[in-house]
C-alpha positions in Angstrom: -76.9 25.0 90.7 -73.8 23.9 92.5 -72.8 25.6 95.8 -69.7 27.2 94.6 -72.3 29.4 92.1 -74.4 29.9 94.4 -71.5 31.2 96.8 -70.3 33.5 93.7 -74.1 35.1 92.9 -74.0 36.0 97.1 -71.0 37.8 96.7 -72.0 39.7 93.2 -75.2 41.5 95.3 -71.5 44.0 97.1 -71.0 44.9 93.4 -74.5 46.1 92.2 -73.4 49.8 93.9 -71.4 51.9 96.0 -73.2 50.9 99.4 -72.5 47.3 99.2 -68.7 47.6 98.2 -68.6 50.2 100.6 -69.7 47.4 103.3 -67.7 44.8 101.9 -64.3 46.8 102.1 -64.9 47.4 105.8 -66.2 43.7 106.3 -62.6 42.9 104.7 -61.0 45.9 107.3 -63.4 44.9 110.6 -60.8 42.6 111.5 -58.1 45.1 112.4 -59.8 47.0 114.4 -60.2 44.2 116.7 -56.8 42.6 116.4 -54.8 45.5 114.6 -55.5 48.4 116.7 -56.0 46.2 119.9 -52.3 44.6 120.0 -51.0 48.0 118.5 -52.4 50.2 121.7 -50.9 47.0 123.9 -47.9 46.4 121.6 -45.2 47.4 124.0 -45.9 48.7 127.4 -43.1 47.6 130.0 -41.0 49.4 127.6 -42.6 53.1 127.9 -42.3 52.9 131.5 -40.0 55.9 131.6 -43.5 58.0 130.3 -45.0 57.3 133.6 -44.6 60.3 136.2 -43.0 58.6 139.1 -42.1 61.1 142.7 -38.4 60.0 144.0 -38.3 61.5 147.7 -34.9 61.1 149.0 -34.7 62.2 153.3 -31.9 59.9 153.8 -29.6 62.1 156.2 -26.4 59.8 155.8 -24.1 58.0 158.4 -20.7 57.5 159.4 -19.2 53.5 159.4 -15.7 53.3 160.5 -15.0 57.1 160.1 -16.2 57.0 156.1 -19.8 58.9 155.5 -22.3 56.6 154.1 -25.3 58.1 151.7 -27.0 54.7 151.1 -30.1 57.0 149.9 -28.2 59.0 147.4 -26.5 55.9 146.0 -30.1 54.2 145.3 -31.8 57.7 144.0 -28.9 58.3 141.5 -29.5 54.7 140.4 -33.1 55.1 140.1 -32.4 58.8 137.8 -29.9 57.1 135.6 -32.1 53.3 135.1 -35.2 55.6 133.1 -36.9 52.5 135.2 -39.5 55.3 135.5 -40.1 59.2 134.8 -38.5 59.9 138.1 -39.4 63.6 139.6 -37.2 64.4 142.4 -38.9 65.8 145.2 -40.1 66.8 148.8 -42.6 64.4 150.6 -45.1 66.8 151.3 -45.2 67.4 147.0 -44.9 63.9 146.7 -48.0 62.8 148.7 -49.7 65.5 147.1 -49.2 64.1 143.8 -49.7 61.1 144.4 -53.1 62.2 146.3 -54.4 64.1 142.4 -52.9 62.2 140.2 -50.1 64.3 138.8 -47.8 61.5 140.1 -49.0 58.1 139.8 -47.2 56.5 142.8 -43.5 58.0 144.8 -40.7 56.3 146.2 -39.1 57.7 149.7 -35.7 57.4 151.2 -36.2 57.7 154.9 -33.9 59.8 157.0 -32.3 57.2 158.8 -32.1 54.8 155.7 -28.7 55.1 156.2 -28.3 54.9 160.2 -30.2 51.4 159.5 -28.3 50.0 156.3 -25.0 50.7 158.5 -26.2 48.8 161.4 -25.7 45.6 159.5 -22.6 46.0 160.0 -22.5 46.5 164.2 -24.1 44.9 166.9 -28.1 45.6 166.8 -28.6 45.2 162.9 -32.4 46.7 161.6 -34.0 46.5 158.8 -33.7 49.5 155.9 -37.1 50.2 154.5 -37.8 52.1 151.1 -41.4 53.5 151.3 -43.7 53.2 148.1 -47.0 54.9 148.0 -49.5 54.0 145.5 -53.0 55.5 144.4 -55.0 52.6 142.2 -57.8 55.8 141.6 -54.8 56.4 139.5 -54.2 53.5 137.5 -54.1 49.8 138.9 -51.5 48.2 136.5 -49.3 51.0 137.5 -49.7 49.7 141.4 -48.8 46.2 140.1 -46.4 46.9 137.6 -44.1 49.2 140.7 -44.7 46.2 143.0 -41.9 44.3 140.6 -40.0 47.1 139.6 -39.4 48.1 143.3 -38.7 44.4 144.6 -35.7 44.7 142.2 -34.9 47.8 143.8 -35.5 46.6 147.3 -33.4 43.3 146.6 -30.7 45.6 145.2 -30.9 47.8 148.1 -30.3 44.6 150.4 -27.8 43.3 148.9 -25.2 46.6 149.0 -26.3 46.8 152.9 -25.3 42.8 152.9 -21.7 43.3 151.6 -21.0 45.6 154.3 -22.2 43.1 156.6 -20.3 40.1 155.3 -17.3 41.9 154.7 -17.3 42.8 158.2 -17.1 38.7 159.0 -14.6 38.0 157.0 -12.4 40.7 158.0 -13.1 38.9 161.5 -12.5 35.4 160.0 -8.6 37.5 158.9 -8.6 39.1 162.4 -9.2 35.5 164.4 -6.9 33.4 161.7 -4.0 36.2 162.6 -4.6 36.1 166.3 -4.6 32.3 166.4 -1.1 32.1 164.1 0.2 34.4 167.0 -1.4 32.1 169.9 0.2 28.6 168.0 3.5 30.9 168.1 3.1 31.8 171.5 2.6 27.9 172.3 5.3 27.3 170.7 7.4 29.1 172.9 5.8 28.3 175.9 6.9 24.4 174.9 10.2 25.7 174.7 10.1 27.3 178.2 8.4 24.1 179.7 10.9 22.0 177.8 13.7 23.9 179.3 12.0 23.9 183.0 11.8 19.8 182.5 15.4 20.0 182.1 15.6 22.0 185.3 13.3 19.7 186.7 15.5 16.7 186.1 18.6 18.6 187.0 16.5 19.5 190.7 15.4 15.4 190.7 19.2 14.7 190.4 20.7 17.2 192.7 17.7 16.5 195.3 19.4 12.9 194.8 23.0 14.1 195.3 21.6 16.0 198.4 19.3 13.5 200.0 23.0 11.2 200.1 24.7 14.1 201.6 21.5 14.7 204.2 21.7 11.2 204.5 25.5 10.6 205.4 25.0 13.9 207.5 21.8 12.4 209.4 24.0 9.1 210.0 27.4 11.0 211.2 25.9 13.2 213.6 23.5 10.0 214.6 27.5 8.4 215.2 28.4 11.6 216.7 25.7 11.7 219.2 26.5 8.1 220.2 29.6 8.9 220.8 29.0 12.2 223.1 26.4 10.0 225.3 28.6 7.5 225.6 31.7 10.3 226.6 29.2 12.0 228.7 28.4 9.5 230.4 32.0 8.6 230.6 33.0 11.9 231.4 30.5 12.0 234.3 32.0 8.5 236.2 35.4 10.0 235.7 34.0 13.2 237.1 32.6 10.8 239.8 35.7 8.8 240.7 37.9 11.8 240.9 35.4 13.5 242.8 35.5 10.3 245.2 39.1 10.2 244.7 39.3 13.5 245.6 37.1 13.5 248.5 39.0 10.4 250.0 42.2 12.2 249.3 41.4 15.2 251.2 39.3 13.5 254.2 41.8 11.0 254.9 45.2 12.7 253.9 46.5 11.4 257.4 45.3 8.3 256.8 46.2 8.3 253.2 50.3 7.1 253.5 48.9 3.6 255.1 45.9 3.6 252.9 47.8 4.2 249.9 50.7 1.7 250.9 48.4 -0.7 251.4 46.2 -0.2 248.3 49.0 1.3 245.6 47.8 -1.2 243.3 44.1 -0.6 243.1 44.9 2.9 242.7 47.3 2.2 239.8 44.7 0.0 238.0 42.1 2.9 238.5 44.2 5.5 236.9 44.7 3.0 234.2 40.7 3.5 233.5 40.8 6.9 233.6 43.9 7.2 231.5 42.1 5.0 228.6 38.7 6.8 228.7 40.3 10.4 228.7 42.4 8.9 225.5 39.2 8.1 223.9 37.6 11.0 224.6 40.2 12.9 223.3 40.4 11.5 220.4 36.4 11.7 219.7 37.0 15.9 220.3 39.3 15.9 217.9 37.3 14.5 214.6 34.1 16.8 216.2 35.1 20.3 214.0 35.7 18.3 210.6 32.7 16.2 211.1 30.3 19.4 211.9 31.6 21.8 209.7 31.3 18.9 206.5 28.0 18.0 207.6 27.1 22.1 207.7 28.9 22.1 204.6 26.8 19.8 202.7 23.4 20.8 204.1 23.9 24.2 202.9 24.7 23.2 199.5 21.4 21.1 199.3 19.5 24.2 200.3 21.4 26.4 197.9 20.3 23.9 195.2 17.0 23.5 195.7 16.6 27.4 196.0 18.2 27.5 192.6 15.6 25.1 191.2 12.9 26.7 192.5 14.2 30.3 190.9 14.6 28.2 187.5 11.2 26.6 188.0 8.9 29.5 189.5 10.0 32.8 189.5 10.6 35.0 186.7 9.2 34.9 183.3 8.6 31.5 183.5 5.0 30.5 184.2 4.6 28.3 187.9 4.2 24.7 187.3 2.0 22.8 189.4 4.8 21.6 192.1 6.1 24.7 192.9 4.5 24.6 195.9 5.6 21.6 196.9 9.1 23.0 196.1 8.9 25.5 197.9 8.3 23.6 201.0 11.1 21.5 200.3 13.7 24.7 199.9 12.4 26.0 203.4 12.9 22.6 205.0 16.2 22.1 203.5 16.9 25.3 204.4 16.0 25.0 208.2 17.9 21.7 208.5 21.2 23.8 206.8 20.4 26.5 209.4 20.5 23.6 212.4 23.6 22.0 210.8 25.4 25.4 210.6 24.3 26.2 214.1 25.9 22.9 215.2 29.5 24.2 213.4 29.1 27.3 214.8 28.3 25.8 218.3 31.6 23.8 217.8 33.5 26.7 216.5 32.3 29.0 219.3 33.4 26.5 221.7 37.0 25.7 220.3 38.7 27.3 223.0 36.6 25.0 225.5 36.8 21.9 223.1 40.8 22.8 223.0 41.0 23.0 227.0 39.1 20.0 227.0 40.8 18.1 225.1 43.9 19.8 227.2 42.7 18.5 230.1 41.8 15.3 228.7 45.6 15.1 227.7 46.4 16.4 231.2 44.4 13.5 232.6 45.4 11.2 230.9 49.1 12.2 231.2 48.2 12.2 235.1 46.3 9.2 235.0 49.4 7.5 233.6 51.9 8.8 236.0 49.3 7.7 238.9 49.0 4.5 237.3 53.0 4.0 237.0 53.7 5.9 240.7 50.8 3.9 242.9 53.2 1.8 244.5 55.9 5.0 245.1 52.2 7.3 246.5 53.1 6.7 249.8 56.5 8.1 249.5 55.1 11.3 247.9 51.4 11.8 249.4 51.6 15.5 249.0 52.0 15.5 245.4 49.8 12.4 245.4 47.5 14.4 247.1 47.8 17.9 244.4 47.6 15.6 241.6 44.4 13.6 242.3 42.9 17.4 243.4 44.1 18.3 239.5 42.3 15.1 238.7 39.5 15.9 239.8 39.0 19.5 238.6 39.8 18.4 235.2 37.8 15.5 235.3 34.6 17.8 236.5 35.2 20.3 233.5 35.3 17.3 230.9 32.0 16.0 232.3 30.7 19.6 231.8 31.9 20.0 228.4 30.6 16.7 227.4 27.3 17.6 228.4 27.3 20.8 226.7 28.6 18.5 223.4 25.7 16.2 224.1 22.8 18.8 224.4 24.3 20.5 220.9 24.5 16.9 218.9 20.9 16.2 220.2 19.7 19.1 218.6 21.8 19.1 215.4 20.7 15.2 215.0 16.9 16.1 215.3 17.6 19.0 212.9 20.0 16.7 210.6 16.7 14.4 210.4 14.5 17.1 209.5 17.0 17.7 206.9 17.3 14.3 205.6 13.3 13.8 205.7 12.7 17.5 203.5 15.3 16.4 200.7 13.4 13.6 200.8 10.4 15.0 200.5 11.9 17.4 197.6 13.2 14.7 195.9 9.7 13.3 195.8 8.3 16.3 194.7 11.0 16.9 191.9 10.3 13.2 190.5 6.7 14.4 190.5 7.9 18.0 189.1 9.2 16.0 186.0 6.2 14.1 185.2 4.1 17.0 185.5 6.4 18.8 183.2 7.0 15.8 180.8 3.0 15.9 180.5 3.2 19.7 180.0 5.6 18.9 177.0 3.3 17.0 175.3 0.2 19.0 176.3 2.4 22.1 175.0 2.9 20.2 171.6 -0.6 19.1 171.1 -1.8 22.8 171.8 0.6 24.3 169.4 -0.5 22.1 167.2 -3.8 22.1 167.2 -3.4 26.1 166.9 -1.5 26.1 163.9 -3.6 23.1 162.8 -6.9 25.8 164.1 -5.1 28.8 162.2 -4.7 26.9 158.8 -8.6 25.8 158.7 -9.9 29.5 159.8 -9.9 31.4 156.4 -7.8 34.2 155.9 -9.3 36.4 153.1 -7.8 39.3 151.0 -8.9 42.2 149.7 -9.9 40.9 146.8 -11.0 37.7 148.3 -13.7 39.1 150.4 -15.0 41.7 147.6 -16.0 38.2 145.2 -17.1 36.1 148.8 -19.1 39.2 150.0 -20.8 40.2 146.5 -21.9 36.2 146.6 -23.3 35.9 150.0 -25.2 39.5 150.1 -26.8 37.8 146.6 -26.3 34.2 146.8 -29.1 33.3 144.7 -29.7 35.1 141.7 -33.0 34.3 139.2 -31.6 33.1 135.7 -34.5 34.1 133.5 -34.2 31.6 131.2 -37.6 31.8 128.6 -37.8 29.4 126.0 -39.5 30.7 122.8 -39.9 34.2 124.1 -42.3 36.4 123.2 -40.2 39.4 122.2 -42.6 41.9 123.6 -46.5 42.6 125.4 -47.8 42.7 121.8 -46.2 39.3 120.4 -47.8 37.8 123.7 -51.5 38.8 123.0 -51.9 38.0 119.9 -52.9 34.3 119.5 -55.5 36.1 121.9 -57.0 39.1 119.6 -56.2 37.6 116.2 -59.0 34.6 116.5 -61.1 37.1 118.7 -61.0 39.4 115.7 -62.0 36.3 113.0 -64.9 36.0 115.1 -66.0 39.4 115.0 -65.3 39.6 110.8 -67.3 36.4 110.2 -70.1 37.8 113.3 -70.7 40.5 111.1 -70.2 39.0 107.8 -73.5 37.1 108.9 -75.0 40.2 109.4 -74.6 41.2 106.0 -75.0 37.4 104.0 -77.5 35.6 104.6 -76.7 31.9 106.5 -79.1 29.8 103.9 -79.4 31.2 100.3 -83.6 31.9 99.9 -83.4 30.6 95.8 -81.8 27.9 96.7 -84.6 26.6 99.7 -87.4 27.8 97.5 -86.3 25.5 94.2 -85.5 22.1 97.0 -81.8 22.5 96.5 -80.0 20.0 98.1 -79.2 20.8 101.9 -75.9 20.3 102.0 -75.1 22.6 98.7 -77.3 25.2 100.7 -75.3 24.7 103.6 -72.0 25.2 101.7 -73.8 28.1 99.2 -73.8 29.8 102.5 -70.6 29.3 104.3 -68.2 29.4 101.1 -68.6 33.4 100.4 -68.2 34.0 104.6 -65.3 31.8 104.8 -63.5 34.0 101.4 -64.2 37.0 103.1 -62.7 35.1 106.1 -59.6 34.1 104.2 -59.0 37.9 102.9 -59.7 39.2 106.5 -56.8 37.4 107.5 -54.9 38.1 104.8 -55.0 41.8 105.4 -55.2 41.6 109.2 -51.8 39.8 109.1 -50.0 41.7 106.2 -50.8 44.9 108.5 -49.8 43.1 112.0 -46.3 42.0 110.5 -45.7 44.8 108.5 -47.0 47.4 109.8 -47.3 47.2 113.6 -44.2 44.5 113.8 -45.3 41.0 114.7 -42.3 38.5 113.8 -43.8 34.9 113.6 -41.4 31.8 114.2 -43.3 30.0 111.3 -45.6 32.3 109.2 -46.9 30.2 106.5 -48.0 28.0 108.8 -49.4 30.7 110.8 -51.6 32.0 107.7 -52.7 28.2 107.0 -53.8 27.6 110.5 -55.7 31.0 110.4 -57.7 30.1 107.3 -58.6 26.6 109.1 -59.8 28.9 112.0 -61.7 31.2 109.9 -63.8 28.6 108.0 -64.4 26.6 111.4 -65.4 30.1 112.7 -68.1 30.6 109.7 -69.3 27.6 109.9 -70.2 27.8 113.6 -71.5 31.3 113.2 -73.6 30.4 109.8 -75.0 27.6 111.7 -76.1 29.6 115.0 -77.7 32.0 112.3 -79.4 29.0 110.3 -80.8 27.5 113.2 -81.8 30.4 115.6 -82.5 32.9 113.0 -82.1 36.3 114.6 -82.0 35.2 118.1 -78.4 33.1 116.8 -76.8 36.6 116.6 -77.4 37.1 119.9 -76.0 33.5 120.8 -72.9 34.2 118.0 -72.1 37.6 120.6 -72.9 35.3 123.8 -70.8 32.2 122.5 -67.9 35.0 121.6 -67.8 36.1 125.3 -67.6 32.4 126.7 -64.8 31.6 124.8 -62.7 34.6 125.7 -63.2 34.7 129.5 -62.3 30.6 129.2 -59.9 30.4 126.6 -56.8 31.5 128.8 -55.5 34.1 126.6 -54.5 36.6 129.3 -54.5 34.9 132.6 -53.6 30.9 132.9 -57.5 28.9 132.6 -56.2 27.8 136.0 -56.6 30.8 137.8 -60.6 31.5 136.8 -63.2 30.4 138.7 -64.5 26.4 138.1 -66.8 27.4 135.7 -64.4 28.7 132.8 -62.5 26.1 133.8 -65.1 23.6 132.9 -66.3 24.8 129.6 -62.6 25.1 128.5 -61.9 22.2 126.7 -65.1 22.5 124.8 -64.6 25.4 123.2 -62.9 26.0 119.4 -60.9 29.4 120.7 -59.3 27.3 123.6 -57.2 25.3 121.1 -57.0 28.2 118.7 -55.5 30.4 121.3 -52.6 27.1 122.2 -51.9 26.7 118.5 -51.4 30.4 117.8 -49.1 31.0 120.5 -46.6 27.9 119.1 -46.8 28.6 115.6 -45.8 32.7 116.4 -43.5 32.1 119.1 -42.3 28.9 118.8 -42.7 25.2 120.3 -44.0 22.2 119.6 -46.6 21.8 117.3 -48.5 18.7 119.3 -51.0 21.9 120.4 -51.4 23.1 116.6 -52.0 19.4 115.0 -54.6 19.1 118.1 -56.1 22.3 117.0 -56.4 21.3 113.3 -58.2 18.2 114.3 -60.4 20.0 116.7 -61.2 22.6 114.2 -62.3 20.6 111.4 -64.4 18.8 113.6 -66.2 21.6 114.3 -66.5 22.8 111.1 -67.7 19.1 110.1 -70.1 19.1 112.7 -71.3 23.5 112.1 -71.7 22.1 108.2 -73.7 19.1 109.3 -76.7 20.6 111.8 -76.5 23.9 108.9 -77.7 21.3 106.3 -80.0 19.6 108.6 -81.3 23.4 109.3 -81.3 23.7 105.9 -83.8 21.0 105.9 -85.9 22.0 107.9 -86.2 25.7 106.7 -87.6 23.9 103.3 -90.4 23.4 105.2 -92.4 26.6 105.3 -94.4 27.1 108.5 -96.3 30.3 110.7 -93.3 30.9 112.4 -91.2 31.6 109.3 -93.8 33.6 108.5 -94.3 36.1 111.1 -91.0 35.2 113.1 -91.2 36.0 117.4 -88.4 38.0 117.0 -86.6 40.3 114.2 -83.2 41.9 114.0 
């Protein structure tokens, strides 16, 4: 009898009364209550997350930024009530621990009271850290903990963010403040250029009227210097006049009775004598009269240098113009120039004070030499005319003593205007130096000017200057800058979709388990007639693996249909799944075949391995080294890969693996069945009175 027949006359024992069918319809149906009802209880979780009873505590007292009132805690709390992220229950703290504590609540949010006070400091000069409070209870429910820990890092990440804006905001309204304060600083500079280029003109003006004056100080240092000269050398002539008249004089008067023969005798010599004095009191005359002009021109010009360099150094350093560096110097120079202009001025005034002396002097002068003329042309007559001889040289003589006074006098004031004339000359000098240096200075303060105005506008144009608007799209980047773009490839459209390349070949397992259970791994007719081992291996894994086919059949038509699994390619879904459940049967007949009743147990054992290694919940890579190891050795490993791309989507490297994995497997269950088969021809004690019985 072929295996196919064999397979049929196992199945026709379900239809020989109620009982059987009975267990055949719910061997068909065991299926879905491993896959159906396990992905329909797990179908869609994250999304009923506004069931759960969630306690929203909201202390936050508010603060004041800037004169607005800020209620960061009611802004997140109405967000919270409005997102259904959770069944939020508005509440005090003391309720919400309490909850939280019995379970009525299965975890609560709190706003502290100074959530506000903290998200505003962001914005001022000792920034802390807002914190949101979460309190969970895992007595409660442990997903719930773990779930709350992602909702609220959204929340917390949101919660930064707002309090970053403010704080951003705030620098760029700086960046605006310091961009509009350096435009005002490279205008400033602008202006100050303008001011230093206008005090360089001064400057050069000062260098060339210091010029003009150090020629005047100079011509007036080197008249008086003449003048001075000249009153020594009339001093000095004054005083031998003074002398010889004196002697004259003296003569005159001591030998008036000698003085007829005397003067006979020497009418000559006298007459050459007066001649002298006639020619020096002609010079000296003339000397007096070019002494006003030459004082008052030198006093003259000496004043107008002072003026000048007083009016530079008002230009230069008072006012609203800042000091340049030589305005010290400048000043120096305007005090010396000033002395020396007082000096020469006292000298005029000295002159002009003394006009009515200078005038008799140079009367007398006149008088002598007027006198010293007649003497000189009446000599040779004196003796005929002593007594007026004798009147006149005593007139002589009086004049002559007054000229040598006033020439001393003149002398003692040109000493003193010369010394003061070369102060004069030496200050201009000295201002002219400083007023060449003045405009160097100031020509590099042009150019420093220019380079700073410059480099502020320059500064100004590089320093952003943000709007309104501006800030709003800067701020909203910076307080978020990097934002997760969730971008899933083949996504599993919900928790469901994701689990089940997990509990559809976990719930094969189970059919075909129990399918076991009810047909037997070897047919008994077939062993006791020597059937072939191979057709008894087949006899017994054909009816398991039709029942396996029409598990899956229903199990799926109920998962799409009813419950709502959507697979990317669902004929090739059902194909794979009836390679899965004959590899399945095949293992399972052959634990059964070989082990006998102890192969159940190994069927449930095997089962267990291959979920807690196959990685159908948690990556392989996270369980401990021995899961890890047994992994790729085990049929639901690839199962559980080439489910997940034929429902979802992917390659299908994973699923053509899985095929070939799968039928060797089921080549390989098929294999040691028959050569069990074999060996259960061969009746022994043990077969007879088996250890152990299920």
């Amino acid at each position: 009898m072929r295996s196919p027949k064999l397979a049929a006359l196992e199945l026709k024992r379900f239809g020989r009364g109620k009982l059987p069918r009975a267990a055949l319809a719910a061997l068909l149906l065991l299926p879905l209550l491993y896959g159906a009802l396990y992905l329909w209880s797990f179908w869609d979780p994250y999304g009923k997350l506004d069931k759960i009873p969630v306690a929203l505590v909201n202390s936050d007292t508010g603060a004041t930024v800037r004169g607005e009132h800020l209620t960061a805690g009611d802004d997140i709390t109405g967000e919270l009530l409005g997102s259904k992220t959770f069944d939020w229950h508005p509440t005090s703290a003391a309720e919400a621990r309490k909850g939280v504590a019995n379970g009525t609540y299965y975890l609560s949010l709190t706003v502290p009271s100074d959530f506000s006070r903290q998200i505003a400091s962001s914005s001022g000069k000792s920034p802390e850290t807002g914190a949101l409070k979460v309190r969970t209870n895992d007595a409660n429910n442990y997903i719930v903990g773990q779930i709350s820990r992602s909702v609220f890092s959204e929340v917390r990440a949101a919660a930064s963010a707002k309090a970053s804006r403010g704080f951003y905001d705030n620098i760029f309204i700086s960046f605006a403040d310091i961009h509009g304060e350096t435009a005002k600083a490279a205008k400033s500079a602008d202006k100050l250029g303008k001011g230093i280029g206008k005090a360089k003109k001064g400057a050069d003006d000062l260098a060339k009227g210091l010029a003009k004056a150090k020629e005047g100080s100079r011509d007036l240092k080197s008249g008086l210097g003449t003048l001075y000269k000249g009153s020594g050398t009339l001093k000095t002539g004054a005083g031998g006049v003074a002398g010889g008249t004196q002697s004259l004089s003296d003569k005159v008067n001591d030998v008036a009775a000698k003085v007829r023969p005397f003067l006979k005798e020497h009418g000559k010599e006298i007459g050459d004598v007066s001649q002298l004095v006639a020619d020096a009191s002609r010079k000296a005359s003339d000397n007096l009269d070019t002494l006003p002009e030459t004082t008052a021109t030198a006093a003259a010009k000496a004043r107008k240098a002072s003026d000048d360099l007083a009016a530079d150094h008002r230009t230069r350093c008072e006012g609203a113009v800042p000091a340049g560096p030589d305005c010290p110097a400048l000043k120096k120079s305007v005090a010396a120039a000033g002395t020396a202009a007082d000096v020469a001025e006292d000298v005029n005034q000295l002159v002009k004070d003394h006009t009515t002396e200078l005038d008799a002097l140079g009367g007398h002068l006149d008088d002598l030499h007027d006198q010293a003329v007649w003497l000189a042309h009446n000599a040779p007559h004196l003796d005929t005319d002593l007594d007026t001889a004798v009147r006149k040289v005593n007139a002589l003589n009086s004049g002559a003593q007054k000229v040598a006074e006033g020439a001393g006098t003149l002398h003692t004031g040109l000493s003193t205007a010369k010394t003061g004339a070369s102060d004069l000359d030496s200050g201009v000098g000295k201002a002219r130096g400083g007023a060449d240096t003045l405009g160097g200075g100031m020509y590099r303060l042009v150019d420093g000017s220019g380079k700073l105005s410059g480099g502020l506008r320059d500064g100004a144009a590089k320093i952003p200057d943000y709007g309104e608007q501006d800030r709003d799209d800067r701020t909203e980047v910076m307080s978020d800058p990097v934002r997760l773009v969730n971008q899933a490839v083949h996504k599993a459209p919900n928790y469901g979709t994701g689990f089940a390349p997990y509990f559809i070949p976990l719930s094969l397992w189970v059919g075909a388990m129990v399918a076991y259970m009810l047909i037997q791994p070897l047919n008994g007719r077939a062993l006791a007639v020597g059937a072939s081992s191979w057709r008894i291996a087949f006899a017994g894994w054909l009816p398991v693996a039709a029942i396996g086919v029409l598990q899956t059949l229903a199990l799926m038509a109920v998962l799409h249909w009813v419950i709502g699994l959507q697979m990317v390619r669902a004929a090739g879904t059902l194909g794979f799944l009836m390679l899965v459940t004959a590899c399945f049967a095949a293992i399972v007949q052959w634990l059964n075949a070989r082990f006998g009743p102890a192969g159940r147990i190994l069927v449930l054992a095997l089962l267990m391995l291959q979920l807690t290694s196959a990685g159908g919940t948690y990556p392989v890579q996270t369980s401990p080294r021995f899961f890890t190891a047994i992994h790729p050795f085990l049929p639901m490993s690839y199962v559980v890969d080439g489910l997940r791309r034929l429902i979802t989507g992917g390659g299908l490297g994973p699923v053509w693996l899985a095929c070939g994995v799968l039928l060797g497997y089921t080549a390989a269950a098929l294999a040691l069945t028959a050569w069990s088969a074999r060996r259960r021809q061969v009746w022994s004690l043990n077969r007879l009175h088996p250890e152990l019985s299920l």
